[in-house]
DRENSE-635817 format. One record per residue (C-alpha): x, y, z; residue number from 1. Coordinates in nm, 4 decimals. Layout:
REM DRENSE-635817
+----------+----------+----------+------+
|        X |        Y |        Z | resi |
+----------+----------+----------+------+
|        X |        Y |        Z |  NUM |
...
+----------+----------+----------+------+
END
This chain:
REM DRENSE-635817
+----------+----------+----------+------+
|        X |        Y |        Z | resi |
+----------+----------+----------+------+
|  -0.2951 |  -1.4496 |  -1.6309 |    1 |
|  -0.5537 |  -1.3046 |  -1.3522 |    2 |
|  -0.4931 |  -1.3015 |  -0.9634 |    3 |
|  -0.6887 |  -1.1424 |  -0.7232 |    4 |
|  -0.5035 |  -0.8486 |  -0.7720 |    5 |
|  -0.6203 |  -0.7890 |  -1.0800 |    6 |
|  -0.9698 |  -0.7518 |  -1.0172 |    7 |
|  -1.0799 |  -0.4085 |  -1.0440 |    8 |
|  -1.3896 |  -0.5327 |  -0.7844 |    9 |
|  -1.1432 |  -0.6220 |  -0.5641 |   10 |
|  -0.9509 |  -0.2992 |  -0.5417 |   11 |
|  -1.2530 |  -0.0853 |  -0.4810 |   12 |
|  -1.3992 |  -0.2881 |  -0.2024 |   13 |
|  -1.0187 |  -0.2795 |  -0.0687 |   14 |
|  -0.9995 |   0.1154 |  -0.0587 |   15 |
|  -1.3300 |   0.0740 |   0.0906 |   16 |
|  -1.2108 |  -0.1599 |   0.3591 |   17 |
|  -0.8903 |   0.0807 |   0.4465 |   18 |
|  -0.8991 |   0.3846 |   0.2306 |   19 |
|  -0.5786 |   0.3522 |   0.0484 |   20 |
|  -0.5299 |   0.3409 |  -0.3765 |   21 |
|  -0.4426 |   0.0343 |  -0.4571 |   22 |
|  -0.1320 |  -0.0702 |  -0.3882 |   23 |
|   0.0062 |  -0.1581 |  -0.7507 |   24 |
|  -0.0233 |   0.2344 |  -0.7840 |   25 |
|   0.1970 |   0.3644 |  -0.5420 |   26 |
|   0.4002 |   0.1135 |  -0.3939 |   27 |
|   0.6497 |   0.1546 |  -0.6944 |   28 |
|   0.6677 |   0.5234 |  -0.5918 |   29 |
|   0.6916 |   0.5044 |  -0.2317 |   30 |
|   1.0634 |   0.6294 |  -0.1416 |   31 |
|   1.2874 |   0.3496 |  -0.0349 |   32 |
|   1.3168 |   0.3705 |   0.3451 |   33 |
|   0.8872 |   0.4587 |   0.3870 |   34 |
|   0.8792 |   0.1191 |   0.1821 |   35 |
|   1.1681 |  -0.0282 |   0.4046 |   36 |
|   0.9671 |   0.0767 |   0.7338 |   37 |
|   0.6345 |  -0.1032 |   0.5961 |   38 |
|   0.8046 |  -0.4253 |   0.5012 |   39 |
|   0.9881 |  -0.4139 |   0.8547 |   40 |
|   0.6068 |  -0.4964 |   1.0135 |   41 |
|   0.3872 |  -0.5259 |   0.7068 |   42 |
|   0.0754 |  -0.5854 |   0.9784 |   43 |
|   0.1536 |  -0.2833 |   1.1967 |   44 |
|  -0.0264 |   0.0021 |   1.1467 |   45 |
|   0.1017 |   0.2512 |   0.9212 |   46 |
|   0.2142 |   0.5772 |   1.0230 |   47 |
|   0.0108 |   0.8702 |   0.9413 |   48 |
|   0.3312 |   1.0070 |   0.7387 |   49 |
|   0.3184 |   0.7247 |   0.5038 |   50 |
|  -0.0551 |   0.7543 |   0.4720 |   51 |
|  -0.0338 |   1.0982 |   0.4015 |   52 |
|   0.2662 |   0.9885 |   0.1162 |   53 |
|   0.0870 |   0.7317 |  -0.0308 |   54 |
|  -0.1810 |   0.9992 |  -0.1208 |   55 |
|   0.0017 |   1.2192 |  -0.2352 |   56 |
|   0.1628 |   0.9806 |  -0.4892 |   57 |
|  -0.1581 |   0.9049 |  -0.6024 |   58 |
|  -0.2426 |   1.2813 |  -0.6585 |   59 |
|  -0.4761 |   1.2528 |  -0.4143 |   60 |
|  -0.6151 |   1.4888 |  -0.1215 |   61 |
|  -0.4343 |   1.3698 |   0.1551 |   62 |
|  -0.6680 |   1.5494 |   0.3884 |   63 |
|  -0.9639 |   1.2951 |   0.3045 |   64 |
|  -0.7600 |   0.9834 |   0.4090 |   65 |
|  -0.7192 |   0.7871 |   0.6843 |   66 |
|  -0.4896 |   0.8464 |   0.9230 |   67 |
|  -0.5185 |   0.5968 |   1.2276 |   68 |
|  -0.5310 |   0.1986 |   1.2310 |   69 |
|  -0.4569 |   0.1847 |   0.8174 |   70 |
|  -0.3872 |  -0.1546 |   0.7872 |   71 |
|  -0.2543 |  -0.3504 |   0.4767 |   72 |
|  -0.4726 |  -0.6162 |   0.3638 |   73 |
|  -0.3900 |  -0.9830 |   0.2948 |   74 |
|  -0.3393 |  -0.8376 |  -0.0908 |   75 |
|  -0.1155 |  -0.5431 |  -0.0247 |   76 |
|   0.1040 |  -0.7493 |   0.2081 |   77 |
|   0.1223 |  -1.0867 |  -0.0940 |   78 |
|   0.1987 |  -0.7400 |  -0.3341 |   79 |
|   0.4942 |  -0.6687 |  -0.1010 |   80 |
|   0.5729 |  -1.0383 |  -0.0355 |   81 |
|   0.6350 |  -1.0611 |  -0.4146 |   82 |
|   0.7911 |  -0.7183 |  -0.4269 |   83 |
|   1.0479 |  -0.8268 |  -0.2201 |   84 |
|   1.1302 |  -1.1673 |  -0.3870 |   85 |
|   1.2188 |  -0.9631 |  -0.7443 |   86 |
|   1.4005 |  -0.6441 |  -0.6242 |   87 |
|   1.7755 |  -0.6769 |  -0.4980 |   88 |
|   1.7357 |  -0.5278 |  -0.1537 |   89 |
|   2.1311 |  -0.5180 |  -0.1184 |   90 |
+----------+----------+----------+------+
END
């Protein structure tokens, strides 16, 4: 089965679009209550904490990232849709 998040094109043009790995890579690793603050307002900006987190669970420099106006894409946030549907929040 493909989606659109399985194409590799895809994921490079969106760290292109935002700067951030792609989401399949450390949204698994993000600790509970960073991920609990995204899904709260998955079109807010995130803070420059989780930025900096989110490269740093992807071993890299969090230094070169983003830090203002980071904004999930349509893909990240349907990642996190789905996320939530198969993990027992409770």
């Amino acid at each position: 089965m493909s989606s659109v998040l399985d194409d590799p094109a895809h994921d490079a043009s969106a760290q292109r679009m935002h700067g951030l790995p792609p989401i399949g890579l450390w949204w698994p690793m993000l600790e509970r209550p960073l991920q609990m603050e995204v899904m709260e307002n998955v079109d807010a900006p995130l803070r420059a904490v989780v930025v900096r987190r989110i490269f740093e669970l992807c071993e890299l420099d969090p230094g070169h990232g983003p830090r203002l106006g980071v904004r999930l894409g349509e893909n990240e946030r349907a990642y996190i849709a789905g996320w939530m549907h198969s993990v027992d929040w409770h």
